[in-house]
C-alpha positions in Angstrom: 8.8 190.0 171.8 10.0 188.7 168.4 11.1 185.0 168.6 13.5 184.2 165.9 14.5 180.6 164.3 17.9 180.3 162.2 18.9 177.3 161.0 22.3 176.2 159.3 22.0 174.7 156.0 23.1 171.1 156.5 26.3 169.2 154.8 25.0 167.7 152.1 25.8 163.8 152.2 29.3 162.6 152.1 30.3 160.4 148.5 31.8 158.3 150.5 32.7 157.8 153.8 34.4 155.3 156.1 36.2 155.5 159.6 38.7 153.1 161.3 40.2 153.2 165.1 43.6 153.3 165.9 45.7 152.6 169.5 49.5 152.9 169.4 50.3 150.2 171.8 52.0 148.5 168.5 53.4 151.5 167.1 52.2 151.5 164.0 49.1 153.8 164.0 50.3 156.4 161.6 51.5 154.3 159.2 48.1 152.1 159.3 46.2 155.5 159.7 48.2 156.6 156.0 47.7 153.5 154.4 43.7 153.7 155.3 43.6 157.0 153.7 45.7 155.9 150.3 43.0 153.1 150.3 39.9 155.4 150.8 41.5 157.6 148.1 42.0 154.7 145.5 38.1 154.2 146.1 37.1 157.4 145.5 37.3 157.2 142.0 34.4 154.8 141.8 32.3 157.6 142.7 33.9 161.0 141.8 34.3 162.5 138.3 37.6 163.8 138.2 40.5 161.8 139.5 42.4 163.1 142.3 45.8 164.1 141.9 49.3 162.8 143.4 49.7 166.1 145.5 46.0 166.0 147.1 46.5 162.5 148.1 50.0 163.1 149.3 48.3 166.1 151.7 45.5 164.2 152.9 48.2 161.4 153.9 50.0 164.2 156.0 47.3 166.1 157.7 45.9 162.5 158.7 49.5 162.0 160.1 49.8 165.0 161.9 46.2 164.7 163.1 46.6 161.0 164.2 50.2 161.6 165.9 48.8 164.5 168.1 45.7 161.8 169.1 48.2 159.0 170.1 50.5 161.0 171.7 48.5 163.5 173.6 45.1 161.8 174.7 44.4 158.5 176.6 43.5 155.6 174.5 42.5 154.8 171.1 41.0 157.3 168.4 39.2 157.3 165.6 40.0 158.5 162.0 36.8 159.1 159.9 36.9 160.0 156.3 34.2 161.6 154.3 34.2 162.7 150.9 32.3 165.0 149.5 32.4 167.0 145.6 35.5 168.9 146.1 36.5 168.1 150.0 37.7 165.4 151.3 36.6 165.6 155.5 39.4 164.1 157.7 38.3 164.4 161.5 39.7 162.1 164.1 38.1 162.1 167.6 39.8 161.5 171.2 39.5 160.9 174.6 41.2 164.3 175.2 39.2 167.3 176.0 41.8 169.6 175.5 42.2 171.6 171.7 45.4 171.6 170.3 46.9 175.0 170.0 49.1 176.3 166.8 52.2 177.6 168.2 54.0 180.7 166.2 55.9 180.1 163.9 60.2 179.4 165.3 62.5 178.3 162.5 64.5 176.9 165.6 61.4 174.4 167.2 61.8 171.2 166.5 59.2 169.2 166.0 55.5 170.7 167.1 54.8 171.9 163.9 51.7 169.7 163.4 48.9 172.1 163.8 50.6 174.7 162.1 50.7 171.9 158.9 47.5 171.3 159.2 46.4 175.2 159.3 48.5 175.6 156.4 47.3 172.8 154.0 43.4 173.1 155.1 40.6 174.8 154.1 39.3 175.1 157.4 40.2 173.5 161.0 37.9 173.4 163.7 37.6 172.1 167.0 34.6 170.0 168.4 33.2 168.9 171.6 32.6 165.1 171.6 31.0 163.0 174.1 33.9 161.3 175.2 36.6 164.0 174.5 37.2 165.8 171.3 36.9 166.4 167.8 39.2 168.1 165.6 37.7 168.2 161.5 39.7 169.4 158.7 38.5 170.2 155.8 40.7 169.7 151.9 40.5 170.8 148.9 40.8 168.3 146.7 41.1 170.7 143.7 44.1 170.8 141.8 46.8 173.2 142.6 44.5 174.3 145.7 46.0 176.6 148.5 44.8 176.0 151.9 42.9 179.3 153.2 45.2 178.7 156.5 47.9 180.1 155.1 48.5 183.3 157.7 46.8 183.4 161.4 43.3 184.6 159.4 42.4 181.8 157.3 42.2 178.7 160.0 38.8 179.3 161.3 38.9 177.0 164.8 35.4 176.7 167.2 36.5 175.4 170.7 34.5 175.2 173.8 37.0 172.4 174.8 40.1 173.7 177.1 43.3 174.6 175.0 46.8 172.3 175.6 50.3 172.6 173.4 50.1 171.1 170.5 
């Protein structure tokens, strides 16, 4: 009997890093969640070499939007938004209370609204889908590289690991 060990090559260390938690009982989580993010940006510069551009920090304003807005409106209680940047990524995962993975519907010109996971596909790098102790964790990765494409653009390119059950999105 051969016993075999792998191992995955751990993340290096983030740049920077910083997390906040949000409950909509105000309202105003998105907004607050947006505003953290254009602040964590601004920092950034202290410790990256290249400055970020207006169109990388306007996407990682609206995939933190669509991730918050599916957190306060489809799990119980507060979440939490934590940022980590790394050399060419910026890391945005918020965690819930809900167990249940959102799912990216098809695309239907004639949906309104429920678009948020599709966005967020579109835009990322990669998207995946966590267990987490008290719920889930969903962790999208962005290039912050100039003029990047997200590799989610078609259904082959978002590469999502759930063990958590699956609800609309």
């Amino acid at each position: 009997m051969t016993d075999a060990i792998t191992a995955e090559r751990a993340a290096p260390e983030p740049l920077l890093s910083a997390g906040a938690v949000y409950d909509d009982a105000d309202g105003g989580a998105i907004a607050s969640a947006r505003a953290f993010t254009t602040d964590f940006l601004a920092a950034a510069s202290a410790v990256r070499p290249a400055p970020l551009t207006d169109e990388r920090v306007d996407l990682a304003k609206l995939v933190v939007s669509e991730l918050v807005t599916n957190a306060v409106r489809h799990a119980p209680g507060p979440c939490r938004l934590v940022l980590e940047l790394r050399e060419d990524t910026l890391e945005i995962s918020v965690i819930d209370r809900a167990a249940a993975a959102p799912v990216p519907r098809g695309h239907d010109p004639r949906r309104i609204g429920q678009h948020g996971v599709e966005i967020v596909v579109a835009v990322c790098e990669s998207v995946t889908v966590e267990p987490h102790p008290t719920g889930k964790r969903v962790r999208a990765c962005l290039s912050l590289l100039p003029g990047a494409a997200g590799r989610g653009t078609g259904k082959s390119g978002a590469r999502r690991q759930t063990s958590a059950p699956e609800a609309p999105a």
